[in-house]
PAPA-639944 format. One record per atom (N, C-alpha, C): x, y, z; residue in three letters. Coordinates in steps of 0.1 Angstrom, whole numbers. Example, Ala and Ser with C-alpha at 12.3 -4.5 7.8 and 13.67 -1.06 7.14 Angstrom:
# PAPA-639944
> 132_-57_78_ALA
> 123_-45_78_ALA
> 132_-33_78_ALA
> 128_-22_71_SER
> 137_-11_71_SER
> 129_0_79_SER
//
This chain:
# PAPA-639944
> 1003_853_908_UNK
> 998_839_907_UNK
> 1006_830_917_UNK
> 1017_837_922_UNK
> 1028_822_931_UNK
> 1019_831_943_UNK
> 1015_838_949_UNK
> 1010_843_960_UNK
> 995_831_958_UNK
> 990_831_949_UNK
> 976_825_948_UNK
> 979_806_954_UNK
> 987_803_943_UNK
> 995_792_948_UNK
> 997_787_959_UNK
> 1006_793_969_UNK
> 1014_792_978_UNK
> 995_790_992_UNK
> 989_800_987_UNK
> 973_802_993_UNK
> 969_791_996_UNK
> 962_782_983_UNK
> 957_768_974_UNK
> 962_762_982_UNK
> 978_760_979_UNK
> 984_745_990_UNK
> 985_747_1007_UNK
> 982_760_1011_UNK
> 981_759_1024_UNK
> 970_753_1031_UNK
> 958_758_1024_UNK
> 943_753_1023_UNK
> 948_735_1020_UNK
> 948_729_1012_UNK
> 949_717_1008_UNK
> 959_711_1021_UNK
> 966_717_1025_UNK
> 974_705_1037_UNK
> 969_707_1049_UNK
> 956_716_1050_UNK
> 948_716_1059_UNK
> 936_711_1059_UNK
> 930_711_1050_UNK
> 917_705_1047_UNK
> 915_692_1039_UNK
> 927_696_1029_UNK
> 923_682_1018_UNK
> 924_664_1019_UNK
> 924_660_1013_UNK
> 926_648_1014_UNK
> 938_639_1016_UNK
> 940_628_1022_UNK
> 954_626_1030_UNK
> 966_626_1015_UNK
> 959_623_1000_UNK
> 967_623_989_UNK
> 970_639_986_UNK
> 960_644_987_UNK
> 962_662_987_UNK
> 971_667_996_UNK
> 968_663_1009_UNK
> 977_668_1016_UNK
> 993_664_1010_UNK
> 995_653_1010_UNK
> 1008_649_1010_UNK
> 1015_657_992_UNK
> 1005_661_985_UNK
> 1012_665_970_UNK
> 1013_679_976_UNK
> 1004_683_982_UNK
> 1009_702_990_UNK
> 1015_700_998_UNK
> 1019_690_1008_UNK
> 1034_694_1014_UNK
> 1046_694_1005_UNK
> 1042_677_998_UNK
> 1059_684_992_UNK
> 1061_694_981_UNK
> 1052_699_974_UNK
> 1045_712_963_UNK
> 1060_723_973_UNK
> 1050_721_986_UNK
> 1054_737_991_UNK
> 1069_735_999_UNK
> 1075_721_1003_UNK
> 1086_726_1005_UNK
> 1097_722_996_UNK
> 1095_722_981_UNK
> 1099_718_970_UNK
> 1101_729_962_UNK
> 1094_737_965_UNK
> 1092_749_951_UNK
> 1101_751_944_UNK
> 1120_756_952_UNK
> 1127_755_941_UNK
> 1133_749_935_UNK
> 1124_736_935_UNK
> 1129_722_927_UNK
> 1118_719_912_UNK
> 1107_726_917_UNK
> 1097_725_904_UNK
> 1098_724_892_UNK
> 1106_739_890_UNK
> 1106_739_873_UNK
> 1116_726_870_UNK
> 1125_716_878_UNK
> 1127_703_870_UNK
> 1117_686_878_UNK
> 1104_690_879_UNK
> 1098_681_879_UNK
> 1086_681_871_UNK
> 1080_667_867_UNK
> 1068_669_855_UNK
> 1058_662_865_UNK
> 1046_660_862_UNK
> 1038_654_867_UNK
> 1039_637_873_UNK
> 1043_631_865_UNK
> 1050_615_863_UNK
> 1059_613_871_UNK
> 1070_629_878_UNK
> 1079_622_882_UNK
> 1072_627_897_UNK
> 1067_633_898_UNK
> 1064_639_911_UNK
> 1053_624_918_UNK
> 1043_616_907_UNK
> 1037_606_912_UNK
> 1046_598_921_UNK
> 1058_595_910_UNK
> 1063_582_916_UNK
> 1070_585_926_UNK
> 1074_600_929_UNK
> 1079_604_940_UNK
> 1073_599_954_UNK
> 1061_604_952_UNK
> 1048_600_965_UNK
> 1041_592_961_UNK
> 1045_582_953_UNK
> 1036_568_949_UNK
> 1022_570_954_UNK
> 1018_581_944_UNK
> 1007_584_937_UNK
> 1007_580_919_UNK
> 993_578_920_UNK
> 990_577_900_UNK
> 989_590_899_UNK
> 996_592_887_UNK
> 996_603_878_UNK
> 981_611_878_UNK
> 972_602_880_UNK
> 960_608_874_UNK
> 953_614_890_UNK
> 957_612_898_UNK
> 957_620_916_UNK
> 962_632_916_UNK
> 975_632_911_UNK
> 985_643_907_UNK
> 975_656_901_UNK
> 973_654_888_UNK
> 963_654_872_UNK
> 954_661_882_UNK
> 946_652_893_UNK
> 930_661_898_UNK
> 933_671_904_UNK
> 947_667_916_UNK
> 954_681_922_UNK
> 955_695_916_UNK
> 963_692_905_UNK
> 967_704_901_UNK
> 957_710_891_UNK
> 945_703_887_UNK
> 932_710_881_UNK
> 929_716_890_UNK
> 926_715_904_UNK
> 921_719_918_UNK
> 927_729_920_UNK
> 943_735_916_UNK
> 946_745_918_UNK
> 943_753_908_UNK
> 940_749_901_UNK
> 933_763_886_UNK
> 944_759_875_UNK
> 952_748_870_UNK
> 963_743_861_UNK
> 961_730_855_UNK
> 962_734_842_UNK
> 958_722_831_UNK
> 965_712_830_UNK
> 976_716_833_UNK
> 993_706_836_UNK
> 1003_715_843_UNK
> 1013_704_849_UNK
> 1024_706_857_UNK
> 1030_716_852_UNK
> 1032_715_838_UNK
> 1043_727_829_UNK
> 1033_742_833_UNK
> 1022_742_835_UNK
> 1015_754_840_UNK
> 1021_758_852_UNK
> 1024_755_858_UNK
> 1031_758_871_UNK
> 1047_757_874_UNK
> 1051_751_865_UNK
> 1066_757_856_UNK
> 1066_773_853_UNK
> 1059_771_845_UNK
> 1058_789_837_UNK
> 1052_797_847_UNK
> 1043_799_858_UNK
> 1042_803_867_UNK
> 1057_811_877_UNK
> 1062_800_878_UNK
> 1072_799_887_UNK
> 1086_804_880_UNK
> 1088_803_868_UNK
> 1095_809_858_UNK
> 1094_824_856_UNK
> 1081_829_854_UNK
> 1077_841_852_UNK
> 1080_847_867_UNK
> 1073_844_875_UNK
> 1078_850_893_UNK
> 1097_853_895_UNK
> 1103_842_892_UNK
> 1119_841_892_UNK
> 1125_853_884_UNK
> 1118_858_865_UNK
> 1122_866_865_UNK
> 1123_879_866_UNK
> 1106_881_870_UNK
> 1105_895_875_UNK
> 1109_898_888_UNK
> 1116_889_896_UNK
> 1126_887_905_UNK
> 1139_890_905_UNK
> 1142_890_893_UNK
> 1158_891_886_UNK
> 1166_881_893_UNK
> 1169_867_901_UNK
> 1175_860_903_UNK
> 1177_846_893_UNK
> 1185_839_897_UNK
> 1193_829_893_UNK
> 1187_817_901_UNK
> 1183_804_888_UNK
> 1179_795_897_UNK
> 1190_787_907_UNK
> 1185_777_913_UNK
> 1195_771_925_UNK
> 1204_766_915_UNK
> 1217_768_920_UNK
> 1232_761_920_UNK
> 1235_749_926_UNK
> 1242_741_921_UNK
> 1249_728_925_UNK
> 1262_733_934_UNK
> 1263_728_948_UNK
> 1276_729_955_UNK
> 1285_716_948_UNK
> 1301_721_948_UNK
> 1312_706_945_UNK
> 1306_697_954_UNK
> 1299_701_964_UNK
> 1294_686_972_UNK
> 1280_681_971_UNK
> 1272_686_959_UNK
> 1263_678_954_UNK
> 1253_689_961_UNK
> 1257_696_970_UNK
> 1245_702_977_UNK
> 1236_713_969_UNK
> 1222_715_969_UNK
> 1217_726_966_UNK
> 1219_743_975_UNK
> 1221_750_968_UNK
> 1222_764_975_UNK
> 1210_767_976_UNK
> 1205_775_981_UNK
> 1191_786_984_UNK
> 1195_794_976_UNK
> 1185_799_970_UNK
> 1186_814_962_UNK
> 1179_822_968_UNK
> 1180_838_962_UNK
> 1172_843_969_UNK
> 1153_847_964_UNK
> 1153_836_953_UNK
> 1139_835_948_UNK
> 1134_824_957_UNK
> 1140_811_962_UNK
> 1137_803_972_UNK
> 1134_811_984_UNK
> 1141_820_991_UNK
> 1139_823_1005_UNK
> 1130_835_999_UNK
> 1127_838_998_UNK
> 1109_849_994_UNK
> 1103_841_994_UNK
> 1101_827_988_UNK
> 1089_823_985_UNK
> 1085_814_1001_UNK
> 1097_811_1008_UNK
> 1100_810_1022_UNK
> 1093_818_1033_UNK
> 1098_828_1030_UNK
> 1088_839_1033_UNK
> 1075_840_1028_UNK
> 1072_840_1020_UNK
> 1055_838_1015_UNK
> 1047_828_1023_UNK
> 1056_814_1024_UNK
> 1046_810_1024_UNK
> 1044_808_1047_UNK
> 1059_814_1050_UNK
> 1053_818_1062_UNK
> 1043_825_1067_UNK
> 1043_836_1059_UNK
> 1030_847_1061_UNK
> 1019_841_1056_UNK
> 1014_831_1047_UNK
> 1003_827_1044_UNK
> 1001_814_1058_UNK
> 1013_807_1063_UNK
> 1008_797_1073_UNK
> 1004_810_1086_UNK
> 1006_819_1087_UNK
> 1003_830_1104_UNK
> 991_835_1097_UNK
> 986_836_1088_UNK
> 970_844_1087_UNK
> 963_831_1087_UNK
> 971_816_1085_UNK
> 960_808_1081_UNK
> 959_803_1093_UNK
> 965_804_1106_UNK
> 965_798_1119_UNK
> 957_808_1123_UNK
> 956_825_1127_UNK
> 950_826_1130_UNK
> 929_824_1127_UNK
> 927_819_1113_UNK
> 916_814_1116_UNK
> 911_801_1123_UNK
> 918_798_1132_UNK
> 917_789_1139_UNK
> 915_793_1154_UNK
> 912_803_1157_UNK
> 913_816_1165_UNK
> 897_819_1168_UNK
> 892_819_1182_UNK
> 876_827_1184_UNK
> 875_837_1177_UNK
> 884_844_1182_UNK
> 886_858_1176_UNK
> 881_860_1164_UNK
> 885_853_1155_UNK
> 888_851_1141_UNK
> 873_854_1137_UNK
> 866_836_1145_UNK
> 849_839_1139_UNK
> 841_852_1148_UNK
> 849_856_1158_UNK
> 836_866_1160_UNK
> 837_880_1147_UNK
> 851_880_1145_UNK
> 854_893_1133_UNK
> 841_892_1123_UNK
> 845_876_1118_UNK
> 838_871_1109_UNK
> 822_872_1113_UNK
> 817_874_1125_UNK
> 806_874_1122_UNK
> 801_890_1120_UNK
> 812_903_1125_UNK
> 804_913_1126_UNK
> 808_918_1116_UNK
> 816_913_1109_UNK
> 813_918_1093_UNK
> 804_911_1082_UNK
> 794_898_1088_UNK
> 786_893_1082_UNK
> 772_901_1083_UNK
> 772_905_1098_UNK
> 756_912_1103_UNK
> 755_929_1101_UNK
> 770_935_1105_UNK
> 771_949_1107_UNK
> 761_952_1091_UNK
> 753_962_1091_UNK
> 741_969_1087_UNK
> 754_975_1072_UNK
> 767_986_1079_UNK
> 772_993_1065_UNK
> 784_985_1072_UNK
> 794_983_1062_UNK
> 809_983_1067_UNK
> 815_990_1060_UNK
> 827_999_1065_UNK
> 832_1010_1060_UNK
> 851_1002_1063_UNK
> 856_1003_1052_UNK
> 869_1002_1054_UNK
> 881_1013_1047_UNK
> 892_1014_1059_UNK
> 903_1022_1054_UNK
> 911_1017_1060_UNK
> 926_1019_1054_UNK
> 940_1015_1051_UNK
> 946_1025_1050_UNK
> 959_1021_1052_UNK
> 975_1029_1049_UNK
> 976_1028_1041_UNK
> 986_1039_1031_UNK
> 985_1036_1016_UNK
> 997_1024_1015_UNK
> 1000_1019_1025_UNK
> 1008_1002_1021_UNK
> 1001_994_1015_UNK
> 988_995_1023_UNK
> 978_984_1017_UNK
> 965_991_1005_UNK
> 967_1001_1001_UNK
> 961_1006_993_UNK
> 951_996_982_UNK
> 962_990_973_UNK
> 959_984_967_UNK
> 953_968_968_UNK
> 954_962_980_UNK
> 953_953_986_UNK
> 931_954_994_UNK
> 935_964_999_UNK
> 919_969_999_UNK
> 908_970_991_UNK
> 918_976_981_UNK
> 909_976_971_UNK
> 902_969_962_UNK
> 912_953_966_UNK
> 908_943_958_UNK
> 892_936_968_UNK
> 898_935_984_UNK
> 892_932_993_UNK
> 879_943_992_UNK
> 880_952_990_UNK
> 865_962_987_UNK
> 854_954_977_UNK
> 863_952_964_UNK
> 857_948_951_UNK
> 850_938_953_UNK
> 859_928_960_UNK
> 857_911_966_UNK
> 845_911_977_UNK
> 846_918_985_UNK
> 832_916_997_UNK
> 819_922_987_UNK
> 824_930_979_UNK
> 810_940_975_UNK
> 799_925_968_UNK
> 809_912_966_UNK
> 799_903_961_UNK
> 796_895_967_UNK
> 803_897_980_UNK
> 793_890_994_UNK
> 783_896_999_UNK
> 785_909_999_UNK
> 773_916_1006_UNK
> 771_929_1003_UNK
> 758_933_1004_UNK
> 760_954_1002_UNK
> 762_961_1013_UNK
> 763_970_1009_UNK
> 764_981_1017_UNK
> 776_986_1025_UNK
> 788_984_1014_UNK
> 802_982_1018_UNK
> 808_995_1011_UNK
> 818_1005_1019_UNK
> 820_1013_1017_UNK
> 838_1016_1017_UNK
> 844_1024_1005_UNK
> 860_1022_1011_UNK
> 862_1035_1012_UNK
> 867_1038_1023_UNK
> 872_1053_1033_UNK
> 884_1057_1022_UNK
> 889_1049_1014_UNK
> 900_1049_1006_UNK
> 900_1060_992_UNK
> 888_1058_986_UNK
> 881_1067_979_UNK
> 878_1079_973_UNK
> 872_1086_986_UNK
> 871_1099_985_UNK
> 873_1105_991_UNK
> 869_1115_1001_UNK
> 863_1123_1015_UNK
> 845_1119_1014_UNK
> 841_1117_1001_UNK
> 824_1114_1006_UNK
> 822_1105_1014_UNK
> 830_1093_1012_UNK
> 829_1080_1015_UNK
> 827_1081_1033_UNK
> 838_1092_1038_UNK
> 841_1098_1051_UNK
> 828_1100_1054_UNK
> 821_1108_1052_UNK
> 808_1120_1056_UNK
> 796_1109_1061_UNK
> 795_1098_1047_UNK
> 790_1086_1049_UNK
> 794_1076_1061_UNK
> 803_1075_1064_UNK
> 804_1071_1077_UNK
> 795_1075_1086_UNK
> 800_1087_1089_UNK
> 791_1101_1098_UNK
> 782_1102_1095_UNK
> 772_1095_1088_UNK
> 762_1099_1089_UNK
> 753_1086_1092_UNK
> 763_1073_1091_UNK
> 756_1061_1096_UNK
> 751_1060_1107_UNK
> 742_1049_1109_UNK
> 743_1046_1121_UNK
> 752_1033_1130_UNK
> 758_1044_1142_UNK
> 769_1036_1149_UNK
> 766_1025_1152_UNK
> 753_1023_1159_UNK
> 750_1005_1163_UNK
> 747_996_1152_UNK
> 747_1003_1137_UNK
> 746_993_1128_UNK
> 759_992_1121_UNK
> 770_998_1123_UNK
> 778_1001_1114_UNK
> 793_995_1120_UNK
> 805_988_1112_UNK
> 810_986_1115_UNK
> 819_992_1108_UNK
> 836_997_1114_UNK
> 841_1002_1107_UNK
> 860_991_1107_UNK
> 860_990_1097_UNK
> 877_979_1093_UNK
> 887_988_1094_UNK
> 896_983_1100_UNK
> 906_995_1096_UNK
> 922_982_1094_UNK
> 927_985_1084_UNK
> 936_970_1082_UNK
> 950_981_1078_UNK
> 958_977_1088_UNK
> 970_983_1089_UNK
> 982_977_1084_UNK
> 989_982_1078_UNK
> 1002_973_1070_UNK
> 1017_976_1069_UNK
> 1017_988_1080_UNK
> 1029_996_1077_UNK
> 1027_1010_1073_UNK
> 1038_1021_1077_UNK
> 1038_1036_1074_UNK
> 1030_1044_1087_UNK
> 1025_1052_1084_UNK
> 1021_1067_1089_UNK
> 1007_1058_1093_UNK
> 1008_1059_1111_UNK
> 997_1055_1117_UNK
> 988_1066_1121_UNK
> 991_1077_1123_UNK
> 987_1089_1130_UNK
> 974_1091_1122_UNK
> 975_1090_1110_UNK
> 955_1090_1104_UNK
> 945_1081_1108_UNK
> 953_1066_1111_UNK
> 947_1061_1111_UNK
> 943_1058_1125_UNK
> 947_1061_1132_UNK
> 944_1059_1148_UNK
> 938_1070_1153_UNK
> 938_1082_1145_UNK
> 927_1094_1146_UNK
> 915_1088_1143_UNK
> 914_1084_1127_UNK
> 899_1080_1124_UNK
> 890_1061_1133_UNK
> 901_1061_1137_UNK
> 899_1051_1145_UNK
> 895_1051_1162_UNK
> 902_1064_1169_UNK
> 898_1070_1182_UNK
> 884_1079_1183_UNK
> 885_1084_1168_UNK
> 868_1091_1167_UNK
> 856_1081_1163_UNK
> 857_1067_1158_UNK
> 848_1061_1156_UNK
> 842_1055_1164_UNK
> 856_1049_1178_UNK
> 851_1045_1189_UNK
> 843_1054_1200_UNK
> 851_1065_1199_UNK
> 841_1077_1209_UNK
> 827_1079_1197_UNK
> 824_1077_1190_UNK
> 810_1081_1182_UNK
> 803_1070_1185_UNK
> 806_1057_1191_UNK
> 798_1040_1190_UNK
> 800_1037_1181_UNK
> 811_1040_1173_UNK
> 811_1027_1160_UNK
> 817_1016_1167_UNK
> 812_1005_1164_UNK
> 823_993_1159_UNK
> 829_987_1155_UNK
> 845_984_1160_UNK
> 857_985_1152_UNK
> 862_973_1147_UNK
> 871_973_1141_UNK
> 880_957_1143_UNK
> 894_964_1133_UNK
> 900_960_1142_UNK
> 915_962_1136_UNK
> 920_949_1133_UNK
> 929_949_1116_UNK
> 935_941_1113_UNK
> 949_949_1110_UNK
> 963_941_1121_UNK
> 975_949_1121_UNK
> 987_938_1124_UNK
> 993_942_1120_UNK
> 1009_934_1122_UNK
> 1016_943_1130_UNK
> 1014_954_1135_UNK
> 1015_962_1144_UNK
> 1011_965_1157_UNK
> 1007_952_1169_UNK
> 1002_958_1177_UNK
> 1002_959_1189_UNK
> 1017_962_1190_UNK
> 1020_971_1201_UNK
> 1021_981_1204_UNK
> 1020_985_1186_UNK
> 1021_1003_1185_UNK
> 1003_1006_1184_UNK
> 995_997_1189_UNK
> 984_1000_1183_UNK
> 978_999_1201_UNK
> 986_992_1210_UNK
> 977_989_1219_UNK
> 965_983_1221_UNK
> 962_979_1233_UNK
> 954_963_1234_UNK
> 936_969_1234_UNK
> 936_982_1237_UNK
> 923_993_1240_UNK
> 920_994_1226_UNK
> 926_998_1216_UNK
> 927_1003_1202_UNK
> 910_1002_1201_UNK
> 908_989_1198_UNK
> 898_986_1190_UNK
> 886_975_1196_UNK
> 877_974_1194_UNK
> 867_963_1196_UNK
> 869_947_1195_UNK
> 875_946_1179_UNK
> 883_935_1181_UNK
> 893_936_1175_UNK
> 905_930_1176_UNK
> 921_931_1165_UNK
> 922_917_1163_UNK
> 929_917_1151_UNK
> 931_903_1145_UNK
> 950_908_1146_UNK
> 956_907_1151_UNK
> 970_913_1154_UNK
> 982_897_1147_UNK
> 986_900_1137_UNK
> 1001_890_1132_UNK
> 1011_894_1139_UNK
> 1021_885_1139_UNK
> 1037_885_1142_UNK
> 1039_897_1133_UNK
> 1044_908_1132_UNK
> 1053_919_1129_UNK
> 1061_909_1124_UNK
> 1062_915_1108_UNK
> 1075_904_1100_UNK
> 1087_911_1098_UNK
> 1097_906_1095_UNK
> 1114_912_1092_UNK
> 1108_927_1079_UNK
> 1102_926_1072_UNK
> 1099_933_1061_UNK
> 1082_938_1058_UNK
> 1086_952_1053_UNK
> 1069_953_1053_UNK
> 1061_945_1040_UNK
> 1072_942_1031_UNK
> 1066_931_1015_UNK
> 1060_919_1027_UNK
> 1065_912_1037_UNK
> 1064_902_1042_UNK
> 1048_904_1048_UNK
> 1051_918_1057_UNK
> 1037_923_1065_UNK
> 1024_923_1053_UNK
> 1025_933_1044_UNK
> 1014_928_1031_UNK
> 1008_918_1026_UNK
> 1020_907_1025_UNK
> 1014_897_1021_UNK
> 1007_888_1035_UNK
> 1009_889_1047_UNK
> 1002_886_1056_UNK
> 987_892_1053_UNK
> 988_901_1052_UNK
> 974_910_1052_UNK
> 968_904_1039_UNK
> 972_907_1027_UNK
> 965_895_1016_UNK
> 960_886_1021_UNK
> 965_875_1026_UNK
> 964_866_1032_UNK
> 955_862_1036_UNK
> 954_870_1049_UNK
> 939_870_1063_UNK
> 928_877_1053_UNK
> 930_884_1044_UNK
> 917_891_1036_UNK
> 910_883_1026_UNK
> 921_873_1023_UNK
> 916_860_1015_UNK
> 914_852_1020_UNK
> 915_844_1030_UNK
> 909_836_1041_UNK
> 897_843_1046_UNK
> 895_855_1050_UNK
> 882_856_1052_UNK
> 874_864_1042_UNK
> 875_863_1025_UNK
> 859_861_1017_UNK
> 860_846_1012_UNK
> 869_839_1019_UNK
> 865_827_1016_UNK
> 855_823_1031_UNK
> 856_825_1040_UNK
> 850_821_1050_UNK
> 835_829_1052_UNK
> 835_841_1045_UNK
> 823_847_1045_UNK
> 815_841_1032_UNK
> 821_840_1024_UNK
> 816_832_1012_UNK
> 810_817_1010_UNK
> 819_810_1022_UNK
> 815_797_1028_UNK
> 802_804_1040_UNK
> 802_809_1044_UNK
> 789_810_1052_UNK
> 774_817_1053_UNK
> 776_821_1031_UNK
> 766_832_1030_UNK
> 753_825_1030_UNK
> 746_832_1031_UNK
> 731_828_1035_UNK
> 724_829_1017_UNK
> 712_819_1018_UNK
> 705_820_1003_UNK
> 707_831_992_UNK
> 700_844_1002_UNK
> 703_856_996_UNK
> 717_860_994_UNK
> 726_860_998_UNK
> 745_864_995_UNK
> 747_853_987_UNK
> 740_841_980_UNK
> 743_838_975_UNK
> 741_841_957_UNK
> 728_842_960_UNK
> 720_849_947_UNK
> 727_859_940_UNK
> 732_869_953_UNK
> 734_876_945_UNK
> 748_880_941_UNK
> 760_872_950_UNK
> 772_867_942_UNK
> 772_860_927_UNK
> 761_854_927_UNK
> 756_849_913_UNK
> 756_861_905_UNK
> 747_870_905_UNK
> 744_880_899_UNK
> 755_887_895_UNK
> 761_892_907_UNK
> 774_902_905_UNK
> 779_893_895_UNK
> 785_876_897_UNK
> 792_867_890_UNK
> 790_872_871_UNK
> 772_872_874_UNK
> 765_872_855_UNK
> 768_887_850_UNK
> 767_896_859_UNK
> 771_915_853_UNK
> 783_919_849_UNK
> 793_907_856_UNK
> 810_909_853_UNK
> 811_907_840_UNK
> 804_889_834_UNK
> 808_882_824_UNK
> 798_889_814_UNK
> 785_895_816_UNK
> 783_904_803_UNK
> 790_918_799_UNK
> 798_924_812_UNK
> 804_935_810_UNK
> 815_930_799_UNK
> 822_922_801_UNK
> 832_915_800_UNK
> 831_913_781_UNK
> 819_910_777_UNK
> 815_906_762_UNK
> 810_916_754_UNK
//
């Protein structure tokens, strides 16, 4: 949830309103001041009405301030750290639940700059048109994929995860290359599989797009297109980059689906919530 967070207000001091903006800047470089602020005090902080505040933080998916308390409470302890300390000189210390979330939310501003990037929309377009898209990962991002698999499949069909099985593989092979594109989103570990199945796809005519925080080890030839991040101090850091750019773009494919992608994100939306009952 503080990864979803940290997302919301990056979006909002980019897009939102000059009042939005200003509650997501100091939101985000506040954080480990939260759990002692309430809604009321944070208005009068930024001489805002409470009730601007109030629309904000519905806007992030929170009924009230204290929602985002307990958020931020629950993150701290499965952290196992200590909130901030008072210095004898009045000063606040950093903890080390403050500098992660530091980290977070650097890696969400580098995926969110790069959509600002050509690059960015042409990715975005050949994974809007490409006929099948087939994606595979390092088992760093295993689980990160997987969410990204689940998430496109209600933008569009015909989406395939290399992650899977060996069928999934055969199916590749058996597409067609001028209609098929293939993802390969790298995150850390053992490259050698992946730069195999990625050297064979390009000699077959597939087309590629590499998403990597890696790439000098990946080289500038690798692929068709690369969406390449700053290489971070840590591979938790690298991951959540990759989260990141994969959630920035189904929201960008999602922003630009056509009548039909939309219908049927509907659909998918109505099959969840009767599964669900």
């Amino acid at each position: 949830m503080v990864e979803k967070l940290l997302l919301n207000l990056t979006r909002a001091m980019k897009a939102g309103t000059p009042s939005e903006r200003k509650i997501a800047k100091y939101l985000i470089e506040h954080l480990d001041e939260l759990p002692f602020e309430t809604a009321q005090t944070l208005a009068v902080k930024l001489s805002l009405s409470p009730m601007t505040v109030g629309r904000f933080l519905r806007s992030l998916g929170y009924r009230q301030f204290s929602d985002i308390r307990a958020d931020l409470r629950h993150a701290e302890e499965a952290a196992g750290v200590e909130r901030p300390v008072m210095a004898e000189s009045g000063e606040r210390h950093s903890n080390p639940f403050s500098q992660l979330l530091s980290q977070q939310i650097q890696a969400i501003q580098t995926a969110f700059d790069m959509t600002n990037q050509p690059i960015w929309r042409l990715a975005m377009n050949e994974i809007s048109t490409a006929g099948d898209v087939f994606l595979a990962t390092s088992p760093e991002g295993l689980d990160a994929a997987r969410h990204f698999y689940g998430r496109l499949l209600e933008c569009r069909s015909h989406i395939h995860d290399l992650g899977s099985d060996s069928a999934a593989h055969v199916a590749l092979w058996d597409s067609d290359p001028a209609r098929t594109l293939l993802v390969i989103m790298d995150c850390g570990g053992n490259l050698s599989p992946l730069q195999r199945l990625l050297a064979m796809a390009r000699k077959s005519g597939y087309r590629t797009l590499l998403i990597t925080t890696r790439f000098y080890e990946w080289g500038p030839e690798s692929a068709d297109i690369c969406l390449a991040m700053p290489q971070a101090q840590n591979g938790g850091q690298s991951l959540l980059q990759l989260v990141s750019l994969l959630e920035f773009t189904l929201c960008a494919l999602s922003a630009g689906a056509d009548d039909s992608s939309k219908a049927r994100a509907k659909n998918v939306a109505a099959l969840k919530r009767s599964l669900r009952t």
